[in-house]
N, C-alpha and C positions, 0 to 999 in steps of 0.2 A: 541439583542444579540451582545457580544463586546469583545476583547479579554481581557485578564486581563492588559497587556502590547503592545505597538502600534508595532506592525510588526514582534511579535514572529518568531522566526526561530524555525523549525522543519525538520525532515526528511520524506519524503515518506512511506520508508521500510526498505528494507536491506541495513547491511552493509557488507564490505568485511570479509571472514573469514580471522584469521592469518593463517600463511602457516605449522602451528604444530598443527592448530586444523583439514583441510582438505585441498584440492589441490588449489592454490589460483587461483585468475583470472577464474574462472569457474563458473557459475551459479551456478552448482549441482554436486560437488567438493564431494567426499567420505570421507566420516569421517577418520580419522589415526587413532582413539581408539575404543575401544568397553564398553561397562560395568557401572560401576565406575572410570575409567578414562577417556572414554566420556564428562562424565558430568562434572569432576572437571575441564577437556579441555574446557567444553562448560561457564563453567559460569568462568572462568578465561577470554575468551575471550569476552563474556559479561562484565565484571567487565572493562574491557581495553575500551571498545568501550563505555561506558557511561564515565569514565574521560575525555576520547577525548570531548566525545560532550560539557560536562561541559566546557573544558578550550577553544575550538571554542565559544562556546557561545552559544552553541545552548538550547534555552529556554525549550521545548518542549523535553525529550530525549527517547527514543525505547534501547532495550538490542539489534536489531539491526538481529535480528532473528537470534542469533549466538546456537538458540536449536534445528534449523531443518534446512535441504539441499534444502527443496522446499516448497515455500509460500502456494501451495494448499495441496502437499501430505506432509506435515505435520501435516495440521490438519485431513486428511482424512484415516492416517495411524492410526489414533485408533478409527476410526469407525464402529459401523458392521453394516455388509448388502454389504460388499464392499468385493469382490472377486478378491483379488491380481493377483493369479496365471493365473485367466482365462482374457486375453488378448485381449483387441479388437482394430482393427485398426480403426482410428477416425481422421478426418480432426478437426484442432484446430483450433480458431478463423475461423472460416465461411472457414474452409479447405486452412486455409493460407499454414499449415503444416501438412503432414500425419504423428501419432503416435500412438505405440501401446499402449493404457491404460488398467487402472483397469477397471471393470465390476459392478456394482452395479447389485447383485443378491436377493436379500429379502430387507424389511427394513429396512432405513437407522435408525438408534439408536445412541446416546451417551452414552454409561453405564458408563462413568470415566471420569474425567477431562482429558484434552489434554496439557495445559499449563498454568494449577495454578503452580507448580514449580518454573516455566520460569521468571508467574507473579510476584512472591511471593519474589524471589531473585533481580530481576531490585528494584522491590518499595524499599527493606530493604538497597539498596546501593547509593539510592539520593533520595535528597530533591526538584528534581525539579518536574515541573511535568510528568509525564510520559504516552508516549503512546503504546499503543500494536494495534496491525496489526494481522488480521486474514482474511481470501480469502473469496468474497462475493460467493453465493447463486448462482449466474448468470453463473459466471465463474468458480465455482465449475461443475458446471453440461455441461460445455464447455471443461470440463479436464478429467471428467469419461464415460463409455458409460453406454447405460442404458441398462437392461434386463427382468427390474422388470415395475416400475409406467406406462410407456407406451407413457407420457408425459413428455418432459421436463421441464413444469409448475409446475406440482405435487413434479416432483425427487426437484426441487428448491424448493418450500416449505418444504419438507420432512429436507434439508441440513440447511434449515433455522432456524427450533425449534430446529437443533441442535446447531448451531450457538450461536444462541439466551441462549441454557444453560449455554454452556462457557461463552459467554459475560456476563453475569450475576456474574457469578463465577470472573471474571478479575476484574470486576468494584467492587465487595466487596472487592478485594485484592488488591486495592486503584488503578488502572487504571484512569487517567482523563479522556482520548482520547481513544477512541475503535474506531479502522479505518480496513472500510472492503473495501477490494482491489477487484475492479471492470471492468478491462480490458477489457471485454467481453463486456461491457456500449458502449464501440464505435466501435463495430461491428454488434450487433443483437439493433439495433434504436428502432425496431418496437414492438420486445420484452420487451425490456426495460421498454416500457410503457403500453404495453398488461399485464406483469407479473413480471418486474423484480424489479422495484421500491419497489411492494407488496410484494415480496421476501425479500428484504432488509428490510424493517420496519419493517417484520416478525423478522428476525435477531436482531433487535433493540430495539426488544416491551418492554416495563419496564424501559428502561434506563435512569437511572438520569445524568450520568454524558457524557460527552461530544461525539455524533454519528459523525463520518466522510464516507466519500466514496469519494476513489481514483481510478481515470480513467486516463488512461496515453493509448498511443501510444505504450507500448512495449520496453522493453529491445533492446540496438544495435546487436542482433543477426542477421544472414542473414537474414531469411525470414520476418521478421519486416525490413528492411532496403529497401527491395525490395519492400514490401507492399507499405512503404512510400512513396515509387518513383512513386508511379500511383495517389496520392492524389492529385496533382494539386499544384496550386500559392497560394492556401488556404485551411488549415485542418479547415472544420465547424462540425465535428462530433457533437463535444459540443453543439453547436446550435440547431437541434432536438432534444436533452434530457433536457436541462438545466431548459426550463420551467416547464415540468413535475418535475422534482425534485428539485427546487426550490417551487413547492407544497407539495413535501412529508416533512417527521417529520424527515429526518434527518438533523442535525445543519448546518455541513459542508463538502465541495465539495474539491475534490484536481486536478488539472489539470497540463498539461504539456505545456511549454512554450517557457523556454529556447530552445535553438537549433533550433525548430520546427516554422511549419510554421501556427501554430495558433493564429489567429488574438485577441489580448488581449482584445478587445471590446465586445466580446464573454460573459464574467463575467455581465457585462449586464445585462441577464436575470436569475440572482442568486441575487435580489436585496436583502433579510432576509436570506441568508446563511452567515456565515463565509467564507470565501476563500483560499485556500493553493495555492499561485501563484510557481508554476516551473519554477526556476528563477537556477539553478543547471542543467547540460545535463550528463545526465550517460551514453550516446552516445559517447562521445568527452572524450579523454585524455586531454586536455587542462582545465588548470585550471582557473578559474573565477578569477577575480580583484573584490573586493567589491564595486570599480566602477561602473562595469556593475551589478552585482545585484541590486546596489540600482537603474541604471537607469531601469533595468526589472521593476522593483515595481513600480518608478513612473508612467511610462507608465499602470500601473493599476490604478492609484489613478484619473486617469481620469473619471473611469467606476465605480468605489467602494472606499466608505466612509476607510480612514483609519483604522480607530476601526476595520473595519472587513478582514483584509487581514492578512495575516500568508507569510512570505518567506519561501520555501521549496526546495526539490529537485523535478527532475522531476517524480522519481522511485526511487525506488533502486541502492543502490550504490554497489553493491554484486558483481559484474565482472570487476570492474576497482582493479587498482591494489593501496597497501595497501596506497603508498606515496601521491596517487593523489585523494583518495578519502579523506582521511586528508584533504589535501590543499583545496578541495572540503569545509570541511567541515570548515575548518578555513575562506573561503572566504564568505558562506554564515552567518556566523555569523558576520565578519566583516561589511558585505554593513546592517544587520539590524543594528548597530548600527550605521552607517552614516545616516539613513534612521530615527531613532527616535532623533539622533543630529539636523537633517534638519527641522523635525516634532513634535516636544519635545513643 
């Protein structure tokens, strides 16, 4: 497995909303429209954020999730079986943070598409390749409480055939990359390998065209920043999971790098994946030099064959503000192409 071009640049996930489509600099920024002007808001905003990528350079482009407010509850807001109203307080990520969630009260179901629209507008407006981003199985069931399955294993399978339909649906409506965000990956270890890998290829089953799973450390919000402060001179999260899913069926892995204190040797035991190195910190206002991106990357090329690395960001770029995640994205395109000059 090989990329089609040596050191693709792509994104994570999000990008920033503009500040006429919802509140900027906010994770989960309220919409300014409703209706039909939502949506002309939402894919004008879309339409802006795929040029950008284009003239950065970025190979690989995402509409940049400018059709929903939240990576999980937007695919979860047109599910049934999921009880809005009724409210449960629920420690998130292994109770890093107490919040009140939705409820999953009967069967979870998919009766409609959640984001062919979404799909169906990025593909019709470039020629590159294109990827979409949907919340895995793990950390869906990390984000709702339960009422109904009993198990957390079951409720994540149950999210997974539903998963599984929409990706299906994305990859006929010419998706390359179907990348399911997996944050919950470096918190529950022992899950991961008990059920959640097998959640994820449930998500996946069928797919011809390219399977991703991205695990990151978390947006620079407080309680992720304070998390990090207790890990140590080395993040090896990575390092109990990597083998197991360097057996599963899915293609490629995305990690975080930049900023953090994970030791890039780590990629290692992902010898048959594709690789998305985090060479971009969505933590930091500071803007990259294509300098330092490309030396992020060589310091991978020690651990993994060229053909298989991807420059990326580390997450999402949704909470920096619109000028820096630009610069953001102009930097990482820049160091790929110092990086296929160097390796060409």
């Amino acid at each position: 497995m090989a990329n089609d071009v040596l050191f693709p640049a792509t994104t994570a996930g999000s990008l920033p909303k503009p500040f006429w489509l919802a509140e900027p600099e906010k994770l989960w920024g309220a919409w300014r429209f409703s209706g039909a002007e939502l949506r002309a808001a939402q894919e004008n905003a879309a339409l802006l954020w795929l040029k950008i990528q284009e003239d950065a350079g970025i190979d690989i482009v995402s509409e940049g999730e400018q059709f929903r407010i939240h990576f999980v509850h937007g695919f979860m807001e047109h599910i049934e079986g999921i009880d809005w109203q009724k409210k449960t307080k629920m420690g998130i990520r292994d109770n890093r943070y107490i919040v009140d969630v939705p409820t999953v009260t009967g069967p979870v179901l998919r009766k409609k598409s959640v984001h062919a629209e979404d799909a169906r507008f990025a593909r019709a407006h470039t020629r590159r390749r294109l990827k979409f981003t949907l919340p895995g199985p793990m950390t869906i069931c990390d984000t709702v409480a339960d009422a109904y399955y009993g198990r957390r294993a079951d409720m994540a399978m149950a999210f997974a055939r539903a998963l599984n339909e929409e990706a299906r649906e994305l990859e006929a409506l010419g998706a390359d990359v179907i990348q399911f965000d997996e944050p919950a990956f470096n918190v529950f270890m022992r899950e991961v390998k008990d059920w959640g890998i097998d959640a994820l290829e449930t998500a996946c089953a069928g797919l011809k065209c390219r399977t991703a799973v991205h695990i990151c450390y978390g947006y620079g919000i407080e309680a992720n920043i304070k998390w990090k402060e207790t890990l140590g001179g080395q993040w090896r999260q990575y390092e109990e999971i990597f083998p197991a899913l360097n057996r599963s069926k899915i293609d490629q892995v995305s990690l975080e790098c930049a900023g953090s204190k994970v030791p890039v040797s780590l990629i290692s035991h992902l010898p048959d994946k594709i690789i998305e190195i985090g060479v971009i910190d969505v933590a930091s206002h500071a803007i990259e030099t294509p300098e330092a991106v490309a030396a992020c990357m060589r310091g991978a090329l020690a651990f993994a064959a060229a053909e298989r690395l991807q420059c990326s960001t580390n997450c999402g770029l949704a909470p920096l503000p619109w000028d820096i995640a630009v610069g953001k994205l102009k930097a990482l395109g820049a160091g790929a192409r110092l990086l296929r000059a160097a390796n060409g």
